[in-house]
TORPA-4810 file (N, C-alpha, C, O; in nm, 3 decimals):
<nodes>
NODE_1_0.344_1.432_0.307_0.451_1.458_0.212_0.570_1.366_0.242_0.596_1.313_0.350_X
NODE_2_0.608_1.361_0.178_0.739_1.247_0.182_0.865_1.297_0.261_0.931_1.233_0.343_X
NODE_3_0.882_1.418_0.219_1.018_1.484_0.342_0.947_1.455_0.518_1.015_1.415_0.612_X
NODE_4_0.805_1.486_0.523_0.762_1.492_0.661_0.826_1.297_0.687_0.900_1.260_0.778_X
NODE_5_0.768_1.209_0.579_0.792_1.091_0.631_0.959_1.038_0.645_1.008_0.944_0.707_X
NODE_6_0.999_1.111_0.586_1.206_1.069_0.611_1.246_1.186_0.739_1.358_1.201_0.788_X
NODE_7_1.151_1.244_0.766_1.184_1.329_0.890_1.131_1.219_1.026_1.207_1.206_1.122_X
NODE_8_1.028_1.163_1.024_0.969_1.106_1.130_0.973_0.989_1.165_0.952_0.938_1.275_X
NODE_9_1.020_0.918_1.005_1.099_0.748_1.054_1.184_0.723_1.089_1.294_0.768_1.056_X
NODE_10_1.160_0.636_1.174_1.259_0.586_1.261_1.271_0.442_1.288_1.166_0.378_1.291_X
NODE_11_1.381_0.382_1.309_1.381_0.212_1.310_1.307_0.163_1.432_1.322_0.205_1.546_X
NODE_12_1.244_0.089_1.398_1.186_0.035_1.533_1.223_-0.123_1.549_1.206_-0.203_1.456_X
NODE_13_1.272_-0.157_1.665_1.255_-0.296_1.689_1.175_-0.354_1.800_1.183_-0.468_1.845_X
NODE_14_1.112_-0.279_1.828_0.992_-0.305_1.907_0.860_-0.348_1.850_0.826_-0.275_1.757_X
NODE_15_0.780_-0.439_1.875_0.665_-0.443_1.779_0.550_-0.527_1.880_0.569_-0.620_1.958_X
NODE_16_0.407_-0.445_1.839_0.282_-0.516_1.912_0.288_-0.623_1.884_0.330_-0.662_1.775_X
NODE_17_0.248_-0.699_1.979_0.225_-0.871_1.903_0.073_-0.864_1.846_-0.030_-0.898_1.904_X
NODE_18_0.085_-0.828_1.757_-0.076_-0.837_1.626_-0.019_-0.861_1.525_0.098_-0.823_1.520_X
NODE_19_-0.063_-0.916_1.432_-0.031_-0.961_1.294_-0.073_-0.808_1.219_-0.154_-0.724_1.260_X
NODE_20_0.001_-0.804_1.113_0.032_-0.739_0.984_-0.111_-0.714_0.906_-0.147_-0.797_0.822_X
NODE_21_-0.153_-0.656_0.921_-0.350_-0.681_0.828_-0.271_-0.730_0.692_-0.154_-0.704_0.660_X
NODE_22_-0.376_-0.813_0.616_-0.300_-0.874_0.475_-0.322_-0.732_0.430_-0.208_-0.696_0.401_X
NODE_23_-0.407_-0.624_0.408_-0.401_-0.552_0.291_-0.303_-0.461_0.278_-0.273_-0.394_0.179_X
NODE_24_-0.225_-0.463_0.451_-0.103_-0.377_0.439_0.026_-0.455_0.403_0.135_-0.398_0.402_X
NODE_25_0.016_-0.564_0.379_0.121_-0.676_0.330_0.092_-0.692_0.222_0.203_-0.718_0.175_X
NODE_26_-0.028_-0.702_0.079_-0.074_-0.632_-0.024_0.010_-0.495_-0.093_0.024_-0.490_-0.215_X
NODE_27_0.043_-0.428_-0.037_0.015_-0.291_-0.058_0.200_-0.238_0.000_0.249_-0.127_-0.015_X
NODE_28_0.255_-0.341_0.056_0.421_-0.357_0.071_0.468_-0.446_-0.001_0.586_-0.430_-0.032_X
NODE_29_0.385_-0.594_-0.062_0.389_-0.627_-0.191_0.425_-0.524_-0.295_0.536_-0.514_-0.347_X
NODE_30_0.279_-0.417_-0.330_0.301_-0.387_-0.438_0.424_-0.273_-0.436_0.458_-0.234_-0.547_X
NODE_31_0.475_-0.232_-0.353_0.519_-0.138_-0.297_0.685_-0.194_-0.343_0.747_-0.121_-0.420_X
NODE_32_0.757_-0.339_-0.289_0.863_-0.363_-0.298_0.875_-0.355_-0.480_0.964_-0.297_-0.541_X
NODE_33_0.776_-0.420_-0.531_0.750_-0.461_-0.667_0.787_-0.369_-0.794_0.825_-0.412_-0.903_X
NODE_34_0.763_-0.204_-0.751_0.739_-0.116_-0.810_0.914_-0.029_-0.794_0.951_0.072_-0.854_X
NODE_35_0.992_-0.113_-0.693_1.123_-0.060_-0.680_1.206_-0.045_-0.810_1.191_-0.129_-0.899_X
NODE_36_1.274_0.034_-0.821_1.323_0.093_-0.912_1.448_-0.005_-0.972_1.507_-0.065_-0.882_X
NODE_37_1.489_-0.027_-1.089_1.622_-0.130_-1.135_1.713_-0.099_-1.229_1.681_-0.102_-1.348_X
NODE_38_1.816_-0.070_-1.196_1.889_-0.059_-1.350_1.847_-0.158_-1.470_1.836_-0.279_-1.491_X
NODE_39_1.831_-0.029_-1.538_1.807_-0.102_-1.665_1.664_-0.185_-1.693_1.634_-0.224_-1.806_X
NODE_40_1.590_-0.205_-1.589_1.434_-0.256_-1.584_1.457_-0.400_-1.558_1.366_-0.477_-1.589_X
NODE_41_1.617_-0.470_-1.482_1.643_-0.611_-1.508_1.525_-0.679_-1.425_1.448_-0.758_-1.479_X
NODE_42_1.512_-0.629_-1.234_1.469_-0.637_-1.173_1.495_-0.771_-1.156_1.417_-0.862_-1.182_X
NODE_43_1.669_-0.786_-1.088_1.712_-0.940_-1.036_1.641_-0.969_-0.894_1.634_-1.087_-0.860_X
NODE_44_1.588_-0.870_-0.807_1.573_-0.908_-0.721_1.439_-0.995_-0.660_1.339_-0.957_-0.721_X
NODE_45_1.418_-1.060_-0.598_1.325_-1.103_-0.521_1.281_-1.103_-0.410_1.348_-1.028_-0.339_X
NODE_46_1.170_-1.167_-0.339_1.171_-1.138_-0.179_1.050_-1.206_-0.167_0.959_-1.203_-0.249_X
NODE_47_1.052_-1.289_-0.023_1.016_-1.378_0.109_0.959_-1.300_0.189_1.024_-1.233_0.269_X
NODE_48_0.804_-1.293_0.178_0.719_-1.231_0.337_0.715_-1.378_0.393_0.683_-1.485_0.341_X
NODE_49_0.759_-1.344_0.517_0.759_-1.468_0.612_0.645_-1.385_0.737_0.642_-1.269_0.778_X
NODE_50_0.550_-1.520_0.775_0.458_-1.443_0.873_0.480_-1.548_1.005_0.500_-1.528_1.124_X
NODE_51_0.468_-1.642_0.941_0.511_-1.787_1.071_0.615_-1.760_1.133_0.733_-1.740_1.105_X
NODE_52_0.511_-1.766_1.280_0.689_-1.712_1.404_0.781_-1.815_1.442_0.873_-1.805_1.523_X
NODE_53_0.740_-1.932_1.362_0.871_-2.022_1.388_0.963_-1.992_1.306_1.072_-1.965_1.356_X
NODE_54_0.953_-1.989_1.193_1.033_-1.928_1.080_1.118_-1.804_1.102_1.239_-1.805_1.083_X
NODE_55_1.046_-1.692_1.144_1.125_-1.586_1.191_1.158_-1.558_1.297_1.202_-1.445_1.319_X
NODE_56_1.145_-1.661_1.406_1.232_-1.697_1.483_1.370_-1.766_1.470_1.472_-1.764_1.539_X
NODE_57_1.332_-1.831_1.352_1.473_-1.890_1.292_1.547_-1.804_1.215_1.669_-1.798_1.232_X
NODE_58_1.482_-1.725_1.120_1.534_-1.572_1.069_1.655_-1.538_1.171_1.777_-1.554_1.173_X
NODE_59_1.540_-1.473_1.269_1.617_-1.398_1.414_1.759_-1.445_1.477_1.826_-1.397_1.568_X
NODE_60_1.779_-1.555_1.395_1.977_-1.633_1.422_2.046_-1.675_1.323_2.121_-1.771_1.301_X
NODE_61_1.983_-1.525_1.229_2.075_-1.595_1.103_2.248_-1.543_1.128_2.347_-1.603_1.085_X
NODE_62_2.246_-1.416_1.211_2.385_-1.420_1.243_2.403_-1.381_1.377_2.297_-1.364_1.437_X
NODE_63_2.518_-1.358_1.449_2.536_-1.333_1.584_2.479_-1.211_1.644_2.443_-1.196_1.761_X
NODE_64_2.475_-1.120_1.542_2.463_-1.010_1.616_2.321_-0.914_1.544_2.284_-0.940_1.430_X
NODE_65_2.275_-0.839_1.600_2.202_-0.745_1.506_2.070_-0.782_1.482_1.987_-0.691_1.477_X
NODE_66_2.015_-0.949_1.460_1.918_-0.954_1.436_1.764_-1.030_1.521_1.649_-1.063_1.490_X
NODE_67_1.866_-1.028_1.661_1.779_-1.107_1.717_1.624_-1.080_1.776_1.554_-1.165_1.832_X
NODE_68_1.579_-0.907_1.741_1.498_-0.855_1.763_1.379_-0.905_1.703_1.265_-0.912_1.751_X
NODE_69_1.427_-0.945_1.571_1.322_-1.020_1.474_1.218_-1.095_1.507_1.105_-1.085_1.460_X
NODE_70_1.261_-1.184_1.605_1.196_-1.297_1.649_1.024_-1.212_1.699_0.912_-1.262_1.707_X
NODE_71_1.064_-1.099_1.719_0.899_-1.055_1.818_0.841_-0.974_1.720_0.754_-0.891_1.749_X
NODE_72_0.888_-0.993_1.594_0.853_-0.890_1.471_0.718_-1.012_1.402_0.725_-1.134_1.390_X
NODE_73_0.627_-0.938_1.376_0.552_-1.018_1.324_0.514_-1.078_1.188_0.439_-1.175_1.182_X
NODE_74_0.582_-1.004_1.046_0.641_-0.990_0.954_0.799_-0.954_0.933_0.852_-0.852_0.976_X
NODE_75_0.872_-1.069_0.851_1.036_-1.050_0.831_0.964_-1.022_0.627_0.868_-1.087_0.588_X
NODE_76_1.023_-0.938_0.552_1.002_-0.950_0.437_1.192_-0.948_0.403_1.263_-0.848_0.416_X
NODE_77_1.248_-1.122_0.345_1.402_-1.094_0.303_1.390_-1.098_0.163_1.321_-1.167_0.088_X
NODE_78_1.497_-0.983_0.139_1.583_-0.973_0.025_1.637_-1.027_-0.062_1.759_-1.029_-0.042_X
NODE_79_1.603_-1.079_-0.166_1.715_-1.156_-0.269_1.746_-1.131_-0.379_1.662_-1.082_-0.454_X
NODE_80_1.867_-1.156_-0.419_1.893_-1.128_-0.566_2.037_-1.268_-0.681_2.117_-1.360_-0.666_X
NODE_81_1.980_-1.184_-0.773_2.074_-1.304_-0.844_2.124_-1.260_-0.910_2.087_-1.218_-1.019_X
NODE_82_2.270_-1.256_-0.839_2.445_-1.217_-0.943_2.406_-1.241_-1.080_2.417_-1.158_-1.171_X
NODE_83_2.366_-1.338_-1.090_2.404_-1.357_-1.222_2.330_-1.304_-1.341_2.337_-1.319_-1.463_X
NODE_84_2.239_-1.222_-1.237_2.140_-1.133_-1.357_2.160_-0.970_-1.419_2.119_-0.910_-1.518_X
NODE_85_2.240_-0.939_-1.311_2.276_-0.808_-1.270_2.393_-0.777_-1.235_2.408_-0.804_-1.116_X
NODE_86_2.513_-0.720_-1.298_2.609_-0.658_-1.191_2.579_-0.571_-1.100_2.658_-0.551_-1.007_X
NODE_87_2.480_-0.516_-1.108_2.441_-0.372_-0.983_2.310_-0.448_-0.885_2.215_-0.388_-0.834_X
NODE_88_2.338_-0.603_-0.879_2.235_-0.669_-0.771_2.244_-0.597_-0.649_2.144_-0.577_-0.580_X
NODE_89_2.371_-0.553_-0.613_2.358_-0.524_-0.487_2.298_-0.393_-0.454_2.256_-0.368_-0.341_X
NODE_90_2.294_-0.282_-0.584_2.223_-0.174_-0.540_2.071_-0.179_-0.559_1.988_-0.108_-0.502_X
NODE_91_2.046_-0.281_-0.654_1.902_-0.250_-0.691_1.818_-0.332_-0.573_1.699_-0.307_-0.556_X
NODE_92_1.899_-0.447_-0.478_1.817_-0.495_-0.390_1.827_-0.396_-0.254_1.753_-0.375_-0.158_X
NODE_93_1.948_-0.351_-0.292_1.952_-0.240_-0.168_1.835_-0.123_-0.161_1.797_-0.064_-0.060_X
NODE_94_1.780_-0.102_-0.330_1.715_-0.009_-0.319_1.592_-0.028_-0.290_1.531_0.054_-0.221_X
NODE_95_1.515_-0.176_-0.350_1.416_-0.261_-0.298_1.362_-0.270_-0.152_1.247_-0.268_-0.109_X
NODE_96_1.478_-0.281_-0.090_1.487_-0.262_0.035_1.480_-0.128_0.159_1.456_-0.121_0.280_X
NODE_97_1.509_-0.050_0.067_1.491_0.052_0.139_1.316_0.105_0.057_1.274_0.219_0.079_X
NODE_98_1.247_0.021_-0.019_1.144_0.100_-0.081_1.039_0.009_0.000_0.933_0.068_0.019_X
NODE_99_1.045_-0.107_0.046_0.961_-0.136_0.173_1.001_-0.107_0.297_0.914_-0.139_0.378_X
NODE_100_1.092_-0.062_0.345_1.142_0.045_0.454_1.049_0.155_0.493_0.984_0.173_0.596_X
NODE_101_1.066_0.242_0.351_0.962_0.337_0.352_0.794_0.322_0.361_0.722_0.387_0.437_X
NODE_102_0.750_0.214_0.259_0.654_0.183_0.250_0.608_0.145_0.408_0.519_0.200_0.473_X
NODE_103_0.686_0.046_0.443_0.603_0.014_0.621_0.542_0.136_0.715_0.439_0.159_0.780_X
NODE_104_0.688_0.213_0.680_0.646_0.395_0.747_0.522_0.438_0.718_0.452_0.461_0.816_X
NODE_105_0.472_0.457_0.606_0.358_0.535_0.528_0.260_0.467_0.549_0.144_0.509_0.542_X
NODE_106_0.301_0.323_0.585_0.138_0.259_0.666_0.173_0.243_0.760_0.175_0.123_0.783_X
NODE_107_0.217_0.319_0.863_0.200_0.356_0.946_0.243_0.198_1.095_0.211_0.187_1.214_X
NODE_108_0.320_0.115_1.006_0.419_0.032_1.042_0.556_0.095_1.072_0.588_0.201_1.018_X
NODE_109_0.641_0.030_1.161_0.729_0.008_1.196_0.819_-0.104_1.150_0.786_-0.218_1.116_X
NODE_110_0.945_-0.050_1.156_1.033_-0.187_1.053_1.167_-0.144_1.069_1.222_-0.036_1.092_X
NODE_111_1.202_-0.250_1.050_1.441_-0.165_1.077_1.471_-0.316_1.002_1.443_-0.434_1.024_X
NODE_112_1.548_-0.236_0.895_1.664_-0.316_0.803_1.794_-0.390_0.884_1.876_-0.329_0.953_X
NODE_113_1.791_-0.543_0.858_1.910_-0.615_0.892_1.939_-0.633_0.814_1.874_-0.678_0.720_X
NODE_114_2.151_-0.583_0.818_2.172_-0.654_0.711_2.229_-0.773_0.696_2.292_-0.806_0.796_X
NODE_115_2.232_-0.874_0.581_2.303_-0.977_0.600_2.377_-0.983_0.496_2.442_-1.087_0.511_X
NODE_116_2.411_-0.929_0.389_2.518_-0.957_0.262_2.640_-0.973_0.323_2.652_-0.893_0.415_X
NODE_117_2.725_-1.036_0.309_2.861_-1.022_0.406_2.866_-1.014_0.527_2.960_-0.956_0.582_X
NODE_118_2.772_-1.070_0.591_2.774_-1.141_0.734_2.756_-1.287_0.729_2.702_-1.355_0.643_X
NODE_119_2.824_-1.327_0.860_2.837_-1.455_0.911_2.722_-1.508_0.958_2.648_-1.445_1.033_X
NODE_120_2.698_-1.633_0.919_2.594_-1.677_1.043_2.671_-1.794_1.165_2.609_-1.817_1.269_X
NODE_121_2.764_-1.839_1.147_2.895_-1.904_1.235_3.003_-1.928_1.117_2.975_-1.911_0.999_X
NODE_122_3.148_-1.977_1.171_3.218_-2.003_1.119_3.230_-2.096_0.995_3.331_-2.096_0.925_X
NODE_123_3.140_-2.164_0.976_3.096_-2.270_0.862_3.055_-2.240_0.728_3.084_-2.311_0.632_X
NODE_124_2.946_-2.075_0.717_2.876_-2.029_0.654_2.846_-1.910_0.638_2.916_-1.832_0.702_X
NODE_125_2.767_-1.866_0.576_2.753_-1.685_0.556_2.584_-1.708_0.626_2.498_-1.796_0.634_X
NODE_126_2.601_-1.597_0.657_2.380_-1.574_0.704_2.363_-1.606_0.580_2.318_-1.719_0.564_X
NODE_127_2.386_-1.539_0.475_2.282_-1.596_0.321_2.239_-1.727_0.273_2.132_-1.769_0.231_X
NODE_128_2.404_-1.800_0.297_2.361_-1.931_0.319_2.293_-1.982_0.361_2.245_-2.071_0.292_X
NODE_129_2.242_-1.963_0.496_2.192_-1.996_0.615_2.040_-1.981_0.563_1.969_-2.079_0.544_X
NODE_130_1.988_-1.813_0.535_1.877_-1.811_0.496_1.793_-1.846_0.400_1.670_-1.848_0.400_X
NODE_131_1.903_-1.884_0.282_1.840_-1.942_0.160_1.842_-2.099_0.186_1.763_-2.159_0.112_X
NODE_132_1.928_-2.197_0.294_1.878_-2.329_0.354_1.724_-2.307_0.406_1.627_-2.355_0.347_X
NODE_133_1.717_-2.248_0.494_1.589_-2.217_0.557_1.483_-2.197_0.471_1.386_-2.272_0.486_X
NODE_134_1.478_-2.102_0.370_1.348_-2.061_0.345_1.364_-2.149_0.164_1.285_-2.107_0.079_X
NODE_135_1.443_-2.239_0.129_1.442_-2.290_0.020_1.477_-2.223_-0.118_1.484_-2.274_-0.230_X
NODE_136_1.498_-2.082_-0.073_1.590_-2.036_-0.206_1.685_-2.079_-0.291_1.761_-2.156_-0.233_X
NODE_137_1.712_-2.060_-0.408_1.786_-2.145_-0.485_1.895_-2.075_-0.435_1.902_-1.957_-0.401_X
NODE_138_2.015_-2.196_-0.435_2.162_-2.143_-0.410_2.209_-2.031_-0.457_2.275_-1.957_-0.384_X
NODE_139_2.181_-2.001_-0.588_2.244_-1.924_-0.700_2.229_-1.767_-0.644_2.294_-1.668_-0.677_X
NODE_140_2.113_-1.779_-0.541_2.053_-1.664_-0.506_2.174_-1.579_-0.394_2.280_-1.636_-0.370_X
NODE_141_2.149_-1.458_-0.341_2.220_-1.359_-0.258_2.114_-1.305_-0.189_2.016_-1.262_-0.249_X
NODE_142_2.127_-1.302_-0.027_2.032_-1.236_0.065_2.113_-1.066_0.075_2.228_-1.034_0.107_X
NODE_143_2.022_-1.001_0.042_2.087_-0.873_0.061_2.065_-0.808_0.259_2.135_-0.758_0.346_X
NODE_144_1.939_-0.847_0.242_1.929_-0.781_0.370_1.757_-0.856_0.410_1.700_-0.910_0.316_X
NODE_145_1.692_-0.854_0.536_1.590_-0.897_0.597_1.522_-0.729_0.648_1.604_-0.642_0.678_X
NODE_146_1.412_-0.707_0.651_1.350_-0.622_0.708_1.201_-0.668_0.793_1.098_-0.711_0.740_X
NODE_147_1.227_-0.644_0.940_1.132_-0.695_1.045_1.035_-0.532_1.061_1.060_-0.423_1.112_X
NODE_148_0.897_-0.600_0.974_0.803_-0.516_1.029_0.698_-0.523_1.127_0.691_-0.632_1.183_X
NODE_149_0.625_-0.447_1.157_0.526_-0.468_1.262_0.453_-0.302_1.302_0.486_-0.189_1.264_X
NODE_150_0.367_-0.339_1.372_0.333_-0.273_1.467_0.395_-0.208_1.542_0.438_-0.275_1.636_X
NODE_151_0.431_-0.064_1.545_0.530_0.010_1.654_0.471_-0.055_1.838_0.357_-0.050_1.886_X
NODE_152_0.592_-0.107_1.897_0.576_-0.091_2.016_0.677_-0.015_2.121_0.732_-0.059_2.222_X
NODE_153_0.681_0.139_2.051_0.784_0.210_2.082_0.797_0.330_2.015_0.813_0.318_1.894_X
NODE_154_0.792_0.471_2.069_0.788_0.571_1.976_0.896_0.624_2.001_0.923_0.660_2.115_X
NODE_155_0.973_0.640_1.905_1.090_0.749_1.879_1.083_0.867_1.843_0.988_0.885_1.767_X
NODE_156_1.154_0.977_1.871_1.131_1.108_1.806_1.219_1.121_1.677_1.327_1.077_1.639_X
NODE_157_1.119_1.203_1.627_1.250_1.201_1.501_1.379_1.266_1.528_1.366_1.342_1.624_X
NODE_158_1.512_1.266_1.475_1.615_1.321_1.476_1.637_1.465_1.444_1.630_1.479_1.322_X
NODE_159_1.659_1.568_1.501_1.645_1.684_1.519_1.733_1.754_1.380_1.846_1.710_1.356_X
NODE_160_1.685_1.844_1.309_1.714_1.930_1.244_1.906_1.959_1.238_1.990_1.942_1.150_X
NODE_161_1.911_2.013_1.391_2.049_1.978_1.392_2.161_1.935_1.360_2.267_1.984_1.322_X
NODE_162_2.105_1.798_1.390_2.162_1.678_1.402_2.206_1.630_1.251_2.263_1.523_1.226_X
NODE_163_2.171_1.726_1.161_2.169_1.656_0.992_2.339_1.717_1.009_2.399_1.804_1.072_X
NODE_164_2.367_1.607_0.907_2.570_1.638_0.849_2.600_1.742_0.779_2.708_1.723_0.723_X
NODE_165_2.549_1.858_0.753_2.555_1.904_0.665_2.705_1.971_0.600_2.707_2.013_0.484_X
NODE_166_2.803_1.976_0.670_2.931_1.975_0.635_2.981_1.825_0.519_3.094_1.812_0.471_X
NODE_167_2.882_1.745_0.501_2.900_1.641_0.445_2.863_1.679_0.252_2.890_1.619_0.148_X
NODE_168_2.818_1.757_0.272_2.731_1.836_0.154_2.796_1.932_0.107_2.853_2.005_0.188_X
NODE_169_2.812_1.969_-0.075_2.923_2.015_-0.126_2.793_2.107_-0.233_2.680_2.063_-0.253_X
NODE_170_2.848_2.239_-0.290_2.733_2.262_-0.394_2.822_2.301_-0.504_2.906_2.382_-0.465_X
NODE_171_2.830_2.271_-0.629_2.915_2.310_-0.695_3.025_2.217_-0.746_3.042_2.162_-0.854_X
NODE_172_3.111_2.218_-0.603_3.255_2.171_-0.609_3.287_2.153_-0.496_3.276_2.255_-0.427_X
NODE_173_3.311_2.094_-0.462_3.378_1.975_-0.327_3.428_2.099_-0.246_3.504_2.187_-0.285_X
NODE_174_3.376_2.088_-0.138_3.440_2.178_-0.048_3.342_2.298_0.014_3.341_2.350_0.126_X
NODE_175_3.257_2.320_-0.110_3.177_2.453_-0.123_3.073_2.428_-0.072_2.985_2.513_-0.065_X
</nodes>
């Protein structure tokens, strides 16, 4: 069931060194594809990168946050184009979180970097950076990179507890 799977995922940046089987890279294909868009524009796009030189180069698109990548054996990044969409940034956000999930349910491991409004040094933005690298057209926007793999690391899920629920209103704010 799907609540069991938002109960039990968890980010992983740990990953076996085995490659990705294609049919589960197939099947996170069809998976990103089927993400939901305002309006049916579907500005976004996206880069499975499997070559570890490449996502080793991924792995420095900015200072901080993403250097785990490099031992990830699949990076699948994010893109979208302003100029197709004013709500690019939610519908790739949501893209993104729909191969998030998807890696979970096959039973992959994966944790979202983000890069929209990050640096990759003083010269440039990571987006920049990643659309030099992987040949995206300028025009384009990296929303975010997601490094999947093979769990090499089990987390527990986050305890019942632990949910915000003072964050949660029913009715009317407050209630």
């Amino acid at each position: 069931m799907f609540i069991d799977l938002l109960r039990n995922r968890r980010s992983i940046r740990s990953f076996l060194d085995r490659p990705v089987a294609p049919e589960k890279i197939e099947l996170l294909t069809e998976a990103v594809l089927r993400a939901p868009s305002s309006r049916g524009i579907n500005p976004w796009g996206f880069v499975f990168v499997t070559d570890p030189d490449t996502i080793g180069r991924l792995a420095q698109a900015k200072p901080h946050g993403a250097d785990f990548l490099a031992k990830a054996p699949l990076a699948v990044v994010v893109y979208a184009d302003p100029g197709k969409s004013d709500v690019w940034v939610e519908d790739a956000a949501i893209a993104t979180l729909i191969v998030h999930l998807a890696a979970a349910d096959l039973g992959l491991g994966s944790c979202w970097i983000q890069i929209r409004q990050r640096p990759h040094d003083s010269s440039r933005s990571a987006s920049r950076y990643i659309t030099e690298l992987l040949g995206i057209p300028p025009a384009m926007e990296i929303e975010a990179m997601v490094a999947i793999g093979y769990p090499a690391e089990e987390k527990k899920p986050h305890p019942a507890a632990s949910l915000e629920r003072e964050k949660v209103s029913y009715e009317h704010y407050g209630k």
